[in-house]
C-alpha positions as a Markdown table, in Angstrom:
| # | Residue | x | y | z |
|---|---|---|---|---|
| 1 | Unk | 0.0 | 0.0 | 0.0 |
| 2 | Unk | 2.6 | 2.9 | 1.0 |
| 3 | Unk | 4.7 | 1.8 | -2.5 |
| 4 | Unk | 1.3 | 2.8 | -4.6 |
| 5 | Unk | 1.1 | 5.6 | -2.6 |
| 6 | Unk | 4.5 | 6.9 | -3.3 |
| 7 | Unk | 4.2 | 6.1 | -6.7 |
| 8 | Unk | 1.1 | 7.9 | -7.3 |
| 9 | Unk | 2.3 | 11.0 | -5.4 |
| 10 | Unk | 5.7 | 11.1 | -7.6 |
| 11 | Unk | 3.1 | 10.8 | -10.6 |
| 12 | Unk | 1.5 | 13.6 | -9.8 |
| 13 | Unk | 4.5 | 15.8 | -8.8 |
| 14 | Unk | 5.9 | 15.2 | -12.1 |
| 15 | Unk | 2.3 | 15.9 | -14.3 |
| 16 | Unk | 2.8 | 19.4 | -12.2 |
| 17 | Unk | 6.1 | 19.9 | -13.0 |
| 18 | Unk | 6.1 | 19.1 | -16.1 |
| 19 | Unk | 3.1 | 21.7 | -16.7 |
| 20 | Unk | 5.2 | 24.5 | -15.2 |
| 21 | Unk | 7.8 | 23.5 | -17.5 |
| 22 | Unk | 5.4 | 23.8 | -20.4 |
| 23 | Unk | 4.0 | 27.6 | -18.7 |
| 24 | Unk | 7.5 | 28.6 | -18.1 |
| 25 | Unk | 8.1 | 28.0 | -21.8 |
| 26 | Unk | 5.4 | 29.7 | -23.0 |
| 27 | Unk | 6.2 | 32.7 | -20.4 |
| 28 | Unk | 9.8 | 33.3 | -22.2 |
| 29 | Unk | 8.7 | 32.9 | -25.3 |
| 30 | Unk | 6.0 | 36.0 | -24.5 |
| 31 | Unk | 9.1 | 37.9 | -23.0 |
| 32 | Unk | 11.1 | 37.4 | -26.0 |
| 33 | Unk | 8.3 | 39.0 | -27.7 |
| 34 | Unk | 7.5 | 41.5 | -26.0 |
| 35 | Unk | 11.0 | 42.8 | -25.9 |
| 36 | Unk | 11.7 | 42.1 | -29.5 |
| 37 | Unk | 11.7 | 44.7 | -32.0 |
| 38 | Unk | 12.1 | 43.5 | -35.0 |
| 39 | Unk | 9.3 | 42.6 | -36.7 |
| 40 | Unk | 10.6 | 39.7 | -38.7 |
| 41 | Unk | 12.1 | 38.6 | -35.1 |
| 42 | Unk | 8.8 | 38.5 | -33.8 |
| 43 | Unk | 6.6 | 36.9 | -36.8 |
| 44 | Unk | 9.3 | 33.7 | -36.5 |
| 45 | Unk | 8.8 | 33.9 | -32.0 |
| 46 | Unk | 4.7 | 34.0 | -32.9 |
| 47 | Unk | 5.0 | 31.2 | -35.4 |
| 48 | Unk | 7.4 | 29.2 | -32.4 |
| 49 | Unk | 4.6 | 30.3 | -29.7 |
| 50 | Unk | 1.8 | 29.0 | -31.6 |
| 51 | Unk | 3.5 | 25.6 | -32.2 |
| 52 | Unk | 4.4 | 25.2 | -28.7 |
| 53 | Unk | 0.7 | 26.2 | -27.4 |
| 54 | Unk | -0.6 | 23.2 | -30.2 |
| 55 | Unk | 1.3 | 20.8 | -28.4 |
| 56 | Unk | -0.4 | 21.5 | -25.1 |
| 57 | Unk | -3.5 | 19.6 | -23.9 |
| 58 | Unk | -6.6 | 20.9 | -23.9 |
| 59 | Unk | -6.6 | 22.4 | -20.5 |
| 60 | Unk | -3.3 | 23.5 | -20.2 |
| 61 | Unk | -4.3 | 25.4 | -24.2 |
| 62 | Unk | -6.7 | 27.4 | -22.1 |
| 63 | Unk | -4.3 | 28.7 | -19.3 |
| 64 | Unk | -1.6 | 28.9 | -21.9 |
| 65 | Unk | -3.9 | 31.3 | -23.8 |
| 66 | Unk | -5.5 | 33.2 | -20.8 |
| 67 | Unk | -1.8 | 34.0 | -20.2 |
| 68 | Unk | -0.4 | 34.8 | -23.5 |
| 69 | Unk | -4.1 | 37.1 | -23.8 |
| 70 | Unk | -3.2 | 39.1 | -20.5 |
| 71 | Unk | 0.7 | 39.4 | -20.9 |
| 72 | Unk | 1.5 | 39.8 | -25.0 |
| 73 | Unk | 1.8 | 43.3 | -25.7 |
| 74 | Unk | -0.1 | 44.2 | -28.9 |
């Protein structure tokens, strides 16, 4: 019993983890944007943003878009 227990608990730290990771990603890459200025620059970071919010899961899409909606300057 306390083996599945531990195992199901270092399933679940690494899900989290690994969706930070993902969040984290998608954070820097919304920096880089932001402080880019040229526009060619920034076309090639959107096109690199978008494929990395594709390969999200359905929920994570949303946050990832909530956060890219409140923090990418226009």
């Amino acid at each position: 019993m306390n083996i599945k227990k531990n195992i199901v608990i270092l399933t679940i730290l690494g899900a989290t983890s690994l969706f930070a990771a993902d969040l984290k990603g998608i954070a820097t890459m919304v920096d880089k944007i932001n402080n880019t200025k040229a526009l060619e620059v920034k076309q090639e970071l959107m096109i690199e943003l978008n494929k990395e919010v594709e390969s999200l899961n359905k929920i994570d899409v949303i946050e990832a878009q909530d956060f890219i909606d409140k923090n990418l300057k226009k």
